[in-house]
C-alpha positions in Angstrom: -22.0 -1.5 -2.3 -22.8 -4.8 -3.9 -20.8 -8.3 -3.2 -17.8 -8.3 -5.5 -18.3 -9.0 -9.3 -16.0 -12.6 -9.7 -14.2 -14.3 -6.8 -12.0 -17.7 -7.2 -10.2 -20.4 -5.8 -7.6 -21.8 -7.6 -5.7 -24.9 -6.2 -1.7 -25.7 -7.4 -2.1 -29.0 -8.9 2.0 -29.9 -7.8 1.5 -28.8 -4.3 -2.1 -28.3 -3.4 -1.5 -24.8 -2.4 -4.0 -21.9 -3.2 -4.6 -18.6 -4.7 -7.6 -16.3 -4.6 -8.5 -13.2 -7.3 -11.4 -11.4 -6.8 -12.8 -8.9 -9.0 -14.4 -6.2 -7.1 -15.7 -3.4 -10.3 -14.7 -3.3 -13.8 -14.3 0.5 -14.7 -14.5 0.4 -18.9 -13.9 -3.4 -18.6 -11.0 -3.6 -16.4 -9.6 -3.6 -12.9 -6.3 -2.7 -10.8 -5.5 -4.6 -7.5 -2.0 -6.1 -6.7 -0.9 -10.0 -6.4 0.1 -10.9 -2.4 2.1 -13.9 -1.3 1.5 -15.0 2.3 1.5 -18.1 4.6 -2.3 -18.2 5.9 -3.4 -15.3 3.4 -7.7 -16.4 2.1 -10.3 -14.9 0.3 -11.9 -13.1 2.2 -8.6 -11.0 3.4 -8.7 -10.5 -0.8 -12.0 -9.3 -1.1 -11.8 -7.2 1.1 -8.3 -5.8 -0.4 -10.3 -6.3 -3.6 -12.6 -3.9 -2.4 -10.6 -1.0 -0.7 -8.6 -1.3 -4.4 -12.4 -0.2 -5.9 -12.1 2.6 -3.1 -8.4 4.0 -3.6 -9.4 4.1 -7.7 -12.5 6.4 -7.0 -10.7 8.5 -4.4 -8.3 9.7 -6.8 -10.5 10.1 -9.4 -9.7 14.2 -11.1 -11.9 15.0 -14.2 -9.0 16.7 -15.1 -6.3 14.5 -15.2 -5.6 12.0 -18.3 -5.3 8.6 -15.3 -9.0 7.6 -15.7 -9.8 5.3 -12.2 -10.0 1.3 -12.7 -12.3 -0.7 -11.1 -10.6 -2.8 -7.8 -9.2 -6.3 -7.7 -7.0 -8.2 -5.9 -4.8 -11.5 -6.1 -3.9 -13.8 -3.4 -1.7 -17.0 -3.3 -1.5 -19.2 0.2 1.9 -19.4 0.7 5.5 -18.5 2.4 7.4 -16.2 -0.1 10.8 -17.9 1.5 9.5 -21.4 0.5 11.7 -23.2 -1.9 8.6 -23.9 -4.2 7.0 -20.4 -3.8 8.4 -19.1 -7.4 7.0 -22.1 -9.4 3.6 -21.6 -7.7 3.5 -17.8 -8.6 4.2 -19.4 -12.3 1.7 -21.7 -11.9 -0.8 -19.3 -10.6 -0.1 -16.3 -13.3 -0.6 -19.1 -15.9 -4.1 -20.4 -14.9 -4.6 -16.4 -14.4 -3.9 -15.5 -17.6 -7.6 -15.1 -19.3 -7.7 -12.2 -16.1 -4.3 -10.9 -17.4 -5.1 -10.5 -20.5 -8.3 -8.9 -20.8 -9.5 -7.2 -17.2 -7.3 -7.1 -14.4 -4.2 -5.4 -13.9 -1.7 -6.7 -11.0 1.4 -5.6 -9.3 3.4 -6.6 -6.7 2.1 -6.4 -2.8 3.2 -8.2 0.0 5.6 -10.8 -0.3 6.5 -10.3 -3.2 8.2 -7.6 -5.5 7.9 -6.0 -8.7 11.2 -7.6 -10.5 9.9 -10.7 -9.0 6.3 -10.5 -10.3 7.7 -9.4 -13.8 10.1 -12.3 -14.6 7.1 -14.9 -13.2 4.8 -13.0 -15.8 7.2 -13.8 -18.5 7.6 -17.4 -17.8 3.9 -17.6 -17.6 3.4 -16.6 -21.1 2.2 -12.8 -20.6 3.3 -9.8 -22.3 2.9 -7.6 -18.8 0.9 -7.7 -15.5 -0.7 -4.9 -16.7 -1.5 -5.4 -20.3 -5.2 -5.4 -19.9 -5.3 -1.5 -19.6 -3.0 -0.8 -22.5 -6.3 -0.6 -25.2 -7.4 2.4 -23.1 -3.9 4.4 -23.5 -3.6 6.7 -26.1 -0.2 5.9 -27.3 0.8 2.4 -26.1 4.3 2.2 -26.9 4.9 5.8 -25.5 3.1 5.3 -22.3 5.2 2.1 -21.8 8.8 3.5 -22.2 7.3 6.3 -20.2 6.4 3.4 -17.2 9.7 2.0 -17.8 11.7 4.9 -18.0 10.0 5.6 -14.3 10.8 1.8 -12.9 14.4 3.0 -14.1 14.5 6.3 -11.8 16.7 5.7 -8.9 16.9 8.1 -6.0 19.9 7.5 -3.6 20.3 3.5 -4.0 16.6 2.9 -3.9 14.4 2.6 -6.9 11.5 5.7 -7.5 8.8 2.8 -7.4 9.7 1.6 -4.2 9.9 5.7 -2.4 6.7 6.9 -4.1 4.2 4.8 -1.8 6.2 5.9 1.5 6.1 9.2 0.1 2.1 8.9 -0.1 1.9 7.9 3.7 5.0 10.1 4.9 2.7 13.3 3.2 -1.0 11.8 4.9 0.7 12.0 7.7 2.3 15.2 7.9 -1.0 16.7 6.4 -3.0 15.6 9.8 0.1 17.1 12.1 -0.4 20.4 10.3 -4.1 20.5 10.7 -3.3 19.8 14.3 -0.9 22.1 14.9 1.9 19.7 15.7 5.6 20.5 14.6 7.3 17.7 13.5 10.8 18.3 15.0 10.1 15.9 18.1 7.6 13.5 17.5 8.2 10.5 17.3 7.0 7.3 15.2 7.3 3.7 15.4 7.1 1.9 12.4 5.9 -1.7 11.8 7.8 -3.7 8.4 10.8 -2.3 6.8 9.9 -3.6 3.6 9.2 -1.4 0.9 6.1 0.7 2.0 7.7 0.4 5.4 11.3 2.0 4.2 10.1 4.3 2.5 7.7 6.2 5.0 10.2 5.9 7.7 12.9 7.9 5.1 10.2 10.7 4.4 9.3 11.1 7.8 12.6 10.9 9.3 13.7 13.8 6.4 11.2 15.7 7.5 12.3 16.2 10.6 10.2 13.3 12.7 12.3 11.0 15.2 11.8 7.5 14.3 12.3 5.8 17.7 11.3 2.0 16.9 11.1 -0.3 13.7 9.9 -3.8 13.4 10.8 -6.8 11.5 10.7 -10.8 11.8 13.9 -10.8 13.7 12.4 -8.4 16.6 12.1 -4.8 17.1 15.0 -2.0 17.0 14.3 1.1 19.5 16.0 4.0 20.2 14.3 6.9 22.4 16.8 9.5 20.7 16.0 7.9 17.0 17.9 5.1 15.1 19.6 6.3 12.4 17.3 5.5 9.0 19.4 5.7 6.3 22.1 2.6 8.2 18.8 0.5 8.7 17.5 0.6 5.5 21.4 -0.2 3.9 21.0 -3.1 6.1 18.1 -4.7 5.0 17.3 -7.9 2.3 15.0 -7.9 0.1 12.5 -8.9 2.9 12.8 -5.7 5.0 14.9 -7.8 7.6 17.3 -5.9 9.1 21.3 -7.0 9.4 21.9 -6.4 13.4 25.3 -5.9 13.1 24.6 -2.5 11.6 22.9 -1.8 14.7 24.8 1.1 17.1 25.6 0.5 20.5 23.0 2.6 21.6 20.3 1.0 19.5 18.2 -1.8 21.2 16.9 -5.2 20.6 13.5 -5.8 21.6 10.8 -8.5 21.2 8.5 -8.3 17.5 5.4 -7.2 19.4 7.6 -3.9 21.3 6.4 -1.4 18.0 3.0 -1.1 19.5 3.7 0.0 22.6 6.7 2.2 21.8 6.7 5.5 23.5 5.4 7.4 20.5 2.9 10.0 19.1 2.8 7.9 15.9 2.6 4.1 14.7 2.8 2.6 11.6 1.9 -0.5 10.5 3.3 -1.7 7.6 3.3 -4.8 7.3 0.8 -7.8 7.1 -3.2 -7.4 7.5 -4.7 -7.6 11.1 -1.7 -6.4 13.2 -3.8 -4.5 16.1 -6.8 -6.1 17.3 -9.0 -6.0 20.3 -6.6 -7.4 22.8 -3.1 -5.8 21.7 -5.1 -1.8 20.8 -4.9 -1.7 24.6 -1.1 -1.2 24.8 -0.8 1.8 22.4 -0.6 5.1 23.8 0.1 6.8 20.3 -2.1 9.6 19.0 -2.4 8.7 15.2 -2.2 5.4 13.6 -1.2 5.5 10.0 -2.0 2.6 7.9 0.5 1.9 5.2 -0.1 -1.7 5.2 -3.6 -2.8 3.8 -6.4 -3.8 6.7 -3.4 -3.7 9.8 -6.4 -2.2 12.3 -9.6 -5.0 13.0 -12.9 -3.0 12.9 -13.2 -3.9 16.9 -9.9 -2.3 17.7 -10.2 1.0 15.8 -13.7 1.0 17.6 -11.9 0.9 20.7 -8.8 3.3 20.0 -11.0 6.1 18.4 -12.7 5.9 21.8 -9.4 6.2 23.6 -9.1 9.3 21.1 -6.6 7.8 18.7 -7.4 8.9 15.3 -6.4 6.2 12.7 -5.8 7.3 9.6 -7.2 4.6 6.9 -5.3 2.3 4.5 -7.7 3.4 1.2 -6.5 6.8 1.4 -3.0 6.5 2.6 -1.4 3.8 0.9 -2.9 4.8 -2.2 0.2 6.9 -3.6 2.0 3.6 -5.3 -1.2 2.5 -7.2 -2.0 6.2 -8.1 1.8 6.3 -9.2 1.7 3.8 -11.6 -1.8 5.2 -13.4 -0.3 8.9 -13.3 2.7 7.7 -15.1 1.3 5.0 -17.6 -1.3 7.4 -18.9 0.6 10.8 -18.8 0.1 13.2 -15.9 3.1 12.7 -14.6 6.8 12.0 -16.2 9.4 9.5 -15.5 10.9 12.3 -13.4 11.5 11.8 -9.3 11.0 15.3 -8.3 7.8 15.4 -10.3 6.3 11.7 -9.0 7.0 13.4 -5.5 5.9 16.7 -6.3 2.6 15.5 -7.7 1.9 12.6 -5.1 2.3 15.2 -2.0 -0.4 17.4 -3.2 -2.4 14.5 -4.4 -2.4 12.7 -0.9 -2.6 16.2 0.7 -5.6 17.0 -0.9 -7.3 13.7 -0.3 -6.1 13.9 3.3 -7.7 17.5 3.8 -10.7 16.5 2.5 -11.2 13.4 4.3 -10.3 15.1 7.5 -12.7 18.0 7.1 -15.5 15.5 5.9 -15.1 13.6 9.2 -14.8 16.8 11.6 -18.2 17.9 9.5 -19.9 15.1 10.2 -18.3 14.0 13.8 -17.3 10.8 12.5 -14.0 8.8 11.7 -11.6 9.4 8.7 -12.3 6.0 7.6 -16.3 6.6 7.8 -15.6 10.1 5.9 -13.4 8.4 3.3 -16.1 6.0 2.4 -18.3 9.0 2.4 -16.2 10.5 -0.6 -16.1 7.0 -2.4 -19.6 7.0 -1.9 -19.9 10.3 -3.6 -17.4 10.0 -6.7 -18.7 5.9 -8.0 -21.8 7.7 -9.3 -19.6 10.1 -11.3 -17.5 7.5 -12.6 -20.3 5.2 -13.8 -22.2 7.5 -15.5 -19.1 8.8 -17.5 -17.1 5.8 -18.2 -19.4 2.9 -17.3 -19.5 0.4 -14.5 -19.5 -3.4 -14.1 -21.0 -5.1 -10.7 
């Protein structure tokens, strides 16, 4: 693949911060990719989100299906969500985005920052929605907008469908690799990095399913329990950060230092969190089997290079956390309704599917699932071009 169609820097002129969107593809003139908020985040960490957003978009490309795949972008702003002056910067930065807005890329929250967040900030900057560049491809505008609405609305035991849907996407990868191996899930255990949204999530799917979730991670430290900590307390104690309130913690439950997740006694990790959290030092203290990527780029190229030789399959971000993106296309343009049951329903066989396939592409062709997903992608942009046109 070619270098990206548009990147830019864009500096705050009140507090000389900056923000980053690249454009990877345009598919039919327009792009999907989400809007981060991070101390030390730069462009190339969003190009290269940028360009696993082009790969997620082809993946779940289905000639049958009304969601038509988008080309990949991705937004990035230099700065501590927690900071005092981090709201009037995402102002700031939406505004000077807004010719992107309005015309090719569609955005979303990501890390740092959240969807109720990313909405009022869109409003103050002028714009009718974060993603009102894809509503001249919809059928029936006003329809499919009340039907996304209606969805944002759905809430499933105190925590919003929008938030479950991507942890329902990585809970399902997951547990579509243990089948293929032959593992039960009653008794293995996962560790997971960041209770945030993506984070909370997957650790309630797995932990429903029948997984022990030994270990979760946050700024404050890491909370372990060999016999499992109780989910459903941890994520009742959280704030809006994914930090967890200690005093919720049981007796039994144990405080240990940030880093402790990776080498938790474990058959499973997930990182879900920030970008880069195993690299070529730390990879040598995991003694998982799978690593499950819910968070975007949380495994260097040099460590999964080493682990895969160690014989730990990682299974990559482009496929896994793809369910929330998916989610919102599904919904907007009509596959799915603004109905929990259904979102789940039709993510679990969507991410089962991809999972299967990428698994038995990579056993074909003795190489790694992140190889064979980029085999498929490689496969399906062709298809896409040639049907609905392609910007690069």
């Amino acid at each position: 693949m070619t270098a990206p169609l548009m990147s830019l820097t864009w500096t705050d002129h009140v507090t000389g911060r900056q923000g980053f969107l690249v454009v990877d593809r345009l598919v039919r003139g327009v792009s999907s990719g989400g809007l981060r908020m991070r101390p030390g985040c730069t462009l190339e960490e969003v190009a290269g989100l940028a360009r696993g957003m082009t790969m997620k978009e082809a993946l779940h490309y289905n000639p049958e299906g009304r969601y038509v795949p988008l080309g990949g972008a991705k937004g990035g702003i230099d700065c501590d969500p927690q900071d005092p002056a981090a709201y009037g910067i995402l102002v700031r930065y939406l505004r000077a985005m807004r010719p992107y807005i309005e015309r090719c890329w569609t955005t979303g929250e990501d890390l740092g920052l959240t969807q109720d967040l990313v909405d009022r900030a869109v409003e103050e900057a002028g714009l009718v929605s974060s993603i009102q560049a894809v509503y001249p491809l919809l059928d029936d505008e006003a329809t499919a907008r009340r039907r996304l609405a209606n969805a944002f609305a759905v809430d499933v035991d105190g925590i919003g469908l929008d938030e479950l849907v991507g942890g329902c996407g990585v809970a399902e990868s997951l547990l579509a690799a243990l089948d293929r191996a032959g593992v039960p899930y009653a008794g293995t255990r996962v560790a997971v990095q960041g209770l945030g949204t993506m984070g909370g999530a997957t650790a309630r799917f797995l932990s429903q399913a029948g997984l022990r979730v030994v270990a979760v991670a946050d700024v404050k430290g890491t909370i372990a329990n060999p016999d499992g900590l109780d989910v459903e307390a941890l994520l009742a104690a959280r704030d809006v950060y994914g930090t967890v309130d200690r005093s919720a913690l049981r007796p039994v439950d144990r405080e240990l230092p940030g880093d402790a997740w990776l080498s938790a006694d474990a058959e499973v990790l997930v990182p879900a969190a920030v970008s880069y959290a195993i690299d070529g030092a730390n990879q040598r203290r995991i003694t998982a089997r799978w690593i499950v990527e819910a968070a975007n780029m949380p495994v260097l190229p040099e460590a999964e290079e080493s682990l895969t030789a160690r014989g730990v399959t990682v299974l990559p971000d482009v496929v896994v956390n793809s369910g929330t993106n998916a989610w919102w296309w599904w919904t907007l343009f009509g596959d799915i309704g603004a109905d929990a049951d259904e979102a789940f329903t039709y993510t679990r066989r969507s991410m089962r599917a991809l999972i299967d396939q990428m698994l038995a592409r990579a056993e074909a062709d003795g190489t790694t699932p992140r190889a064979a997903a980029h085999s498929l992608v490689t496969e399906r942009l062709p298809v896409i071009a040639e049907r609905f046109g392609w910007y690069e």
